[in-house]
C-alpha positions in Angstrom: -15.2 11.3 18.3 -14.7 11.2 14.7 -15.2 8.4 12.7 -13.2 6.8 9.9 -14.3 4.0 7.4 -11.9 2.1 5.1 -15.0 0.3 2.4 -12.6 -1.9 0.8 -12.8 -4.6 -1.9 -10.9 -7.0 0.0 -11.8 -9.9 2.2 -13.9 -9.6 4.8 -11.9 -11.7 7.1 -9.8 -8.9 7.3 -12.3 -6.4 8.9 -10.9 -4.6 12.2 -12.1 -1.5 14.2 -9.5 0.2 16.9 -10.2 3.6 18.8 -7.0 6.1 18.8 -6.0 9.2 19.9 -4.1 11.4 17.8 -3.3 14.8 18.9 -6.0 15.0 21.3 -8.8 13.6 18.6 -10.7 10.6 19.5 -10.9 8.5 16.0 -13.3 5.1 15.6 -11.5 3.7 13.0 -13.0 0.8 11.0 -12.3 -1.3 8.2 -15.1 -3.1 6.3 -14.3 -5.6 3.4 -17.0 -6.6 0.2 -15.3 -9.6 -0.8 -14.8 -8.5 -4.1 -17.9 -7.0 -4.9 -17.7 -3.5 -6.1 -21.8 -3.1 -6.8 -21.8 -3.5 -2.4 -19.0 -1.3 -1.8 -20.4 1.2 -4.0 -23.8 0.8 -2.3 -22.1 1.0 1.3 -20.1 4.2 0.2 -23.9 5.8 -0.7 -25.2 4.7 3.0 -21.6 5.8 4.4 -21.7 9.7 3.0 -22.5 12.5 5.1 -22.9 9.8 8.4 -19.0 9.6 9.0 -16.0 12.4 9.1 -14.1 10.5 6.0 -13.9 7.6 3.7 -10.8 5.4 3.0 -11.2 3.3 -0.4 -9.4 0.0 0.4 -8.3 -3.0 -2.1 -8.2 -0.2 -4.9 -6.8 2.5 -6.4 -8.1 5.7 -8.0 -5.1 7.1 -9.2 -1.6 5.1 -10.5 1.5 7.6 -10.7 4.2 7.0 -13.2 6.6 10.3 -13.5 4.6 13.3 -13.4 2.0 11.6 -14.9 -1.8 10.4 -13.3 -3.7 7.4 -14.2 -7.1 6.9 -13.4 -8.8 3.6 -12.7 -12.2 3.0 -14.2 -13.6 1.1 -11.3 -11.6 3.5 -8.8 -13.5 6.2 -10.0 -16.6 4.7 -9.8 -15.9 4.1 -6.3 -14.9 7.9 -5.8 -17.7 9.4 -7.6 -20.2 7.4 -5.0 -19.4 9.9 -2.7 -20.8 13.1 -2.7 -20.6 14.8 0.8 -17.6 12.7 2.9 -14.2 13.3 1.8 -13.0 10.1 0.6 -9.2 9.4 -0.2 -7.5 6.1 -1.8 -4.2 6.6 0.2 -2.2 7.4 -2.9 -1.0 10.9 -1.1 0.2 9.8 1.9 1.8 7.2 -0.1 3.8 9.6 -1.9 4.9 11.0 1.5 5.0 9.1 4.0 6.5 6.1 2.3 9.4 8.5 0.7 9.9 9.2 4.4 10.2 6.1 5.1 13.1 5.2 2.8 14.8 7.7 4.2 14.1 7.5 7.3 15.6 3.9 7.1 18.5 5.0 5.4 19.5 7.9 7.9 19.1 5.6 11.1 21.0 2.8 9.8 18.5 0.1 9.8 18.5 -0.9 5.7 21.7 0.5 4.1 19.9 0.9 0.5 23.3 1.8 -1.5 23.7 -1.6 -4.2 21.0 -3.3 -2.4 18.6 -5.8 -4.8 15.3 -4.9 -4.3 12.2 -6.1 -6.2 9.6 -3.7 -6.2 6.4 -5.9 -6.7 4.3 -2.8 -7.8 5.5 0.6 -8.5 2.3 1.9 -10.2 0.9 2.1 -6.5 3.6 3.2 -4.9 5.5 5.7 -7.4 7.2 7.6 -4.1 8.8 4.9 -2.8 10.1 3.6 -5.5 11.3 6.5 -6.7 12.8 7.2 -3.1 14.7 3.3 -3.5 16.4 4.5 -6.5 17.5 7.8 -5.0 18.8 5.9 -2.5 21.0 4.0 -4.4 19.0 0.2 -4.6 19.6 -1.9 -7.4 15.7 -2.0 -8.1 13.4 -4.2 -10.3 10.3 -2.9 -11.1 7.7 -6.3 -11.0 4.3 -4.4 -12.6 3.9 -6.5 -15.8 5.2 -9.8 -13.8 2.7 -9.7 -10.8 0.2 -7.7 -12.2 -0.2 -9.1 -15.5 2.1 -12.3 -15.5 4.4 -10.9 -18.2 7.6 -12.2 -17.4 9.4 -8.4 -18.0 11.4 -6.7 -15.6 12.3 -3.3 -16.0 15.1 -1.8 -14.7 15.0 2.2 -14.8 12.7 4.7 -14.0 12.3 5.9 -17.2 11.6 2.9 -19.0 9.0 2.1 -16.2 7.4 5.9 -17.3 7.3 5.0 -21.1 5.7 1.7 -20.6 3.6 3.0 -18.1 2.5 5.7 -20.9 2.3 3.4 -23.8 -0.2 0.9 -22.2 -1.8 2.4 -19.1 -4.9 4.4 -20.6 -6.2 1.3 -21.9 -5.1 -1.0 -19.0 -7.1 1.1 -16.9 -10.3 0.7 -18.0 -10.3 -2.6 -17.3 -11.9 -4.6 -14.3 -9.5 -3.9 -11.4 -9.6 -7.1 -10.3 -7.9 -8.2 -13.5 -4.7 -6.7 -12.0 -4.7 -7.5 -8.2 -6.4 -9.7 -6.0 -9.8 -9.0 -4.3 -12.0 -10.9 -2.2 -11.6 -14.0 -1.2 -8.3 -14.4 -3.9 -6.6 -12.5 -1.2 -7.2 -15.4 1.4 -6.1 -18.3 -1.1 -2.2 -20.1 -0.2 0.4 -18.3 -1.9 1.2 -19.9 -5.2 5.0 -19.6 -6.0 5.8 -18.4 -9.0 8.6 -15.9 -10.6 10.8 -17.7 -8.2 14.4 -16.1 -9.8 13.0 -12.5 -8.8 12.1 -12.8 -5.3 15.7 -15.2 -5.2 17.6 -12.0 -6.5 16.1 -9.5 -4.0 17.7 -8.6 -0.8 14.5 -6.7 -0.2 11.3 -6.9 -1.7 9.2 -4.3 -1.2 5.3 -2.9 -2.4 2.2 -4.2 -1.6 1.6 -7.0 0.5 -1.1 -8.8 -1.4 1.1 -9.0 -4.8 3.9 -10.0 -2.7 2.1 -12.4 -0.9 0.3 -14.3 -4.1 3.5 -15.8 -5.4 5.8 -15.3 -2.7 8.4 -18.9 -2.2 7.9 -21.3 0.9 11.8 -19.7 1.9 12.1 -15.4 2.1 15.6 -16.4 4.2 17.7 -13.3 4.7 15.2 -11.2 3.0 13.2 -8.0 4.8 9.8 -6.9 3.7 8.8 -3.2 3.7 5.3 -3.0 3.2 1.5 -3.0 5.5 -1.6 -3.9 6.0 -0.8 -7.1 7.3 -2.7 -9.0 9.7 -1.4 -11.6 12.9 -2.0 -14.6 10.3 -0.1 -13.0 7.5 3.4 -12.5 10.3 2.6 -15.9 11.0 2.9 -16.7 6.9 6.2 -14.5 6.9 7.5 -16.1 10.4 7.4 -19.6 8.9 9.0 -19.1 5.7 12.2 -17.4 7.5 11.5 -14.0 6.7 14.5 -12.3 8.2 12.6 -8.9 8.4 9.5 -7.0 8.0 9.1 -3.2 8.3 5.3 -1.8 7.7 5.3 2.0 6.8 1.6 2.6 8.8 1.6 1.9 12.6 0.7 -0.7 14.3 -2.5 -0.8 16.1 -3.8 -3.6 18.1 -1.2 -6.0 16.6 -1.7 -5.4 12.5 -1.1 -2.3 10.4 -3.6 -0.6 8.1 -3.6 0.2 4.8 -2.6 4.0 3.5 -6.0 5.1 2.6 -7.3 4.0 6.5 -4.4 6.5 7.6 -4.9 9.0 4.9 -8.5 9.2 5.4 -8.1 9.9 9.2 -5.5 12.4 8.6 -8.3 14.2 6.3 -10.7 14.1 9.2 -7.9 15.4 11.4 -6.9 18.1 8.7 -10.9 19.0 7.9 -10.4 19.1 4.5 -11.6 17.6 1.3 -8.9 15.2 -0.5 -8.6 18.1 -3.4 -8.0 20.6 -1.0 -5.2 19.0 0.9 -1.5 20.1 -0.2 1.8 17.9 0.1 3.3 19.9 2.6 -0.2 19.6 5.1 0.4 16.1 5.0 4.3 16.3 6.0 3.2 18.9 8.6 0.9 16.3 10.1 3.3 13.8 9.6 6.2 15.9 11.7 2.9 16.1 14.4 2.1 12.6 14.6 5.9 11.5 14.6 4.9 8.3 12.6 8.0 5.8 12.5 8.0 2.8 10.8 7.7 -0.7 12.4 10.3 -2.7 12.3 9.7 -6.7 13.5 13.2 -8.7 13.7 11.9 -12.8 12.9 15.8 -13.8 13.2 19.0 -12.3 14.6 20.3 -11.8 11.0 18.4 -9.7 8.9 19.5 -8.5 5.2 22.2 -5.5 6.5 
């Protein structure tokens, strides 16, 4: 049986283990939050490497993509450069395929027509290749990284602006405290504060992480669909009672919650036996085709947003 630990700088509330079977592997896979403490999840990365077939770095990044352009995250690499023997992945490159698939997997089965459709994209420093793959699509897309990560009240509208703003104030950005730009810990457990209220009221769709969506999201999400994951029972509860017409995670499901990319990158590594610098796109489509992952769709109501 291989084994699979997500050491994440999230809540530990949130932990959850599950056994799978993908193409005739046996994977253990576990998810361990540190509350916001990087110093533990560092020192649980040293006791992790070399005991378990690969690492998933959870409640972080490494790497932000704008463009053709890589970002690199102070405390992400600190993180990273913990581990020595395990390969270790922070989910950003199955984000950049399996959440392009997604977009257009939606689009080609009919289930969210994109073409016009207002779409707030909470984050697209973490999730470059699907918000790249809206716009291809045809959404009307506004890019929220300076409003929810940095509570600048400045929408940006284009791809290329989002590049040239990413470039003018990223290399500094990140070498600050990650927790400065998204919530760890127990911040992730706190009520959700609205605020921004005219953006989420504009979107059809909102889409990105769940935690930046979830810290300011309104009491009302009527006629609105969510594509995001890593959420938990208690967080489709949240969603249910605000009216959420739709939610559609882009990781499967496993014992009633989805995980978060690097969980499913990092046992796609163990499958693949490969280090994370090793690995190509294409070897992650392959396994991708393999695995057939779809993504999960959960109608609250009758009417959803298409």
């Amino acid at each position: 049986m291989k084994k699979i630990v997500s050491v994440s700088l999230g809540s530990s509330t949130r932990d959850h283990r599950v056994e799978v079977d993908w193409l005739g592997e046996r994977l253990d896979i576990r998810r361990i939050g540190f509350d916001g403490s990087l110093d533990r999840a560092i020192a649980a990365l040293k006791d992790l490497d070399g005991k378990v077939d690969a690492i998933g770095l959870g409640g972080i990044d490494v790497y932000l993509y704008a463009g053709t352009q890589r970002y690199a995250l102070r405390d992400g690499l600190r993180m990273l450069e913990a581990v020595k023997v395990t390969p270790v992945v922070d989910g950003s490159g199955l984000k950049n395929t399996l959440e392009r698939e997604t977009i257009g997997y939606l689009q080609r089965h009919g289930i969210v027509d994109f073409q016009g459709l207002p779409v707030l994209m909470v984050s697209a420093l973490d999730r470059f290749g699907m918000a790249a793959a809206l716009v291809a699509a045809g959404a009307d897309v506004t890019f929220g990284d300076f409003i929810f990560a940095l509570g600048i009240d400045k929408p940006v509208k284009t791809l290329p602006e989002f590049e040239a703003l990413a470039e003018k104030y990223l290399p500094d950005a990140c070498k600050l405290p990650f927790q400065f730009f998204y919530p760890t810990g127990k911040k992730q457990e706190r009520a959700p504060e609205p605020k921004f209220p005219q953006y989420y009221a504009a979107a059809r769709l909102i889409a990105g992480d769940f935690h930046f969506i979830r810290q300011h999201m309104p009491d009302d999400l009527s006629r609105k669909t969510i594509i995001t994951n890593t959420v938990t029972p208690h967080n489709l509860e949240e969603l249910r009672q605000r009216n959420l017409a739709r939610l559609i995670t882009t990781t499967p499901n496993f014992a009633g919650r989805s995980f978060g990319t690097n969980v499913i990158e990092a046992a796609m590594i163990a499958i693949l036996g490969k280090r994370w610098e090793d690995v190509r796109e294409s070897d992650y489509r392959e396994l991708l085709a393999r695995l057939e992952f779809r993504p999960h769709v959960t109608d609250f109501v009758a009417t959803a947003t298409t």
